[in-house]
C-alpha positions in Angstrom: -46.9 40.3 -4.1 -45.8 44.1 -4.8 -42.4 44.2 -5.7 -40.4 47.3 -5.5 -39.2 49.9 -7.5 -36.6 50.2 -5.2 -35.3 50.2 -1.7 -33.8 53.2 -0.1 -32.0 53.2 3.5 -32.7 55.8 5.9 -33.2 56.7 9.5 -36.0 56.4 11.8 -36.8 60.0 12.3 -39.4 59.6 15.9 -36.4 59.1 18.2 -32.7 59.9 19.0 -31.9 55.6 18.8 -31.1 55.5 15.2 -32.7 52.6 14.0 -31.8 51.8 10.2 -35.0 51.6 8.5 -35.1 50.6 4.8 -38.1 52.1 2.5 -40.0 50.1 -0.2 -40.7 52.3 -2.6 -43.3 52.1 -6.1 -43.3 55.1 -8.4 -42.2 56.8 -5.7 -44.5 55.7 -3.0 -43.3 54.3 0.3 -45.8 51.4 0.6 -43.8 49.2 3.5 -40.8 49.5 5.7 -38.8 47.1 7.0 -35.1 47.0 8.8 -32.4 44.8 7.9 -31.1 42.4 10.4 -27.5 43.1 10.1 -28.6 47.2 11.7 -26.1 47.2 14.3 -28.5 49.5 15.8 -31.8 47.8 15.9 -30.9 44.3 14.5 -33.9 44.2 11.9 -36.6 45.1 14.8 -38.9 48.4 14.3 -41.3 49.8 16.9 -44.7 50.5 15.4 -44.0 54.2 14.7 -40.6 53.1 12.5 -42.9 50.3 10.8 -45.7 52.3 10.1 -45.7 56.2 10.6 -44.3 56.7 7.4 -47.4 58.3 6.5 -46.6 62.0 7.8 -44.7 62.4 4.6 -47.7 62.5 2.3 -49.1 65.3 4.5 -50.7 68.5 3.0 -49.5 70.2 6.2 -46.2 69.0 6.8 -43.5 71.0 7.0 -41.2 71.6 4.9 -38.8 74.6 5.0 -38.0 76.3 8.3 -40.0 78.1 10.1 -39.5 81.4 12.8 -42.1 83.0 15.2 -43.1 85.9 14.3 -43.2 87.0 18.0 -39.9 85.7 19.7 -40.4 83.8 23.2 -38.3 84.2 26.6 -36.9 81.6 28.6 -39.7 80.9 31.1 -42.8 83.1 29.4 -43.0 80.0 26.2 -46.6 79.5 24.6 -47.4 76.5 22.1 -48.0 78.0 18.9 -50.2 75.3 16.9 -51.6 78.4 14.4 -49.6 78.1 10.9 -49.8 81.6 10.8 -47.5 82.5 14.0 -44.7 81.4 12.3 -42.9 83.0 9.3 -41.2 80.9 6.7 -37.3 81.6 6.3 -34.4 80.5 4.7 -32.3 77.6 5.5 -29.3 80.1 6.2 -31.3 82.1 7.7 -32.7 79.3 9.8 -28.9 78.0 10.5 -27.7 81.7 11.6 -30.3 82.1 13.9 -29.4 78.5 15.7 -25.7 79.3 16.2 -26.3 82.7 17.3 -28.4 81.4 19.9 -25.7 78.0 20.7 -22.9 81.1 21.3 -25.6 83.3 23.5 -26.3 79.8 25.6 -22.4 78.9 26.0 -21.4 82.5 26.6 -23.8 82.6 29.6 -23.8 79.4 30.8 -20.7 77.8 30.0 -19.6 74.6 28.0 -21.4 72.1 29.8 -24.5 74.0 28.6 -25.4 74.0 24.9 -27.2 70.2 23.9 -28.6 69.3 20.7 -30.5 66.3 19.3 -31.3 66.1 15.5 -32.9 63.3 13.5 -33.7 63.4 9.8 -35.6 60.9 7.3 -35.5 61.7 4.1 -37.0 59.6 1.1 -35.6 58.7 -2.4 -37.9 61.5 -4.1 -36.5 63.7 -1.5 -33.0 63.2 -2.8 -33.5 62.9 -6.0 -34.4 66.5 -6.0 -31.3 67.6 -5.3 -29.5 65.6 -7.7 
């Protein structure tokens, strides 16, 4: 049986539950994911995506840096935007100043109650040994 390199705990990125997933890892290749049984999220169990969708990492087209349209959008006048090329890459700061101005814009015109945000990240053991 393949043994790992090593295991690296994350979490789930497909929804806002939380679930701890733990990554098997060979030379730097997730081959198998599993959940330990002590989560006090998800008490070892996965749904399929968590179990298995681990793939999207691996993708030639997955993205990686932020992105911007190059044409901005109004509030009821949106349009998917599936073509790589309607977006512009941009910094993360630049990224990050662009999402609070528009947080302050939202709460300035609609009050407190307004602004809601929902964030979920995975990241992988190559991912943060880059930054080391």
């Amino acid at each position: 049986m393949l043994q790992p390199d090593r295991i690296t705990s994350t979490t789930c990125p497909y929804c806002g539950v939380g679930c701890t997933l733990e990554l098997h890892l060979k030379q730097d290749t997730i081959y198998k994911v599993t959940s330990p049984f002590d989560s006090p999220v998800n008490h070892g169990n996965l749904c399929v995506k968590g179990r298995f969708g681990y793939d999207f990492i691996y993708s030639p087209k997955r993205v990686t840096t932020p992105l911007i349209r190059k044409i901005p959008q109004r509030a009821g006048e949106r349009t998917q935007a599936f073509d790589r090329s309607e977006w512009r890459e941009v910094s993360w700061d630049e990224a990050l100043d662009i999402i609070a101005d528009r947080l302050v814009e939202i709460y300035r015109r609609d009050g407190s109650d307004a602004p809601l945000t929902i964030g979920c990240v995975v990241s992988t053991a190559a991912d943060r040994s880059a930054r080391v």
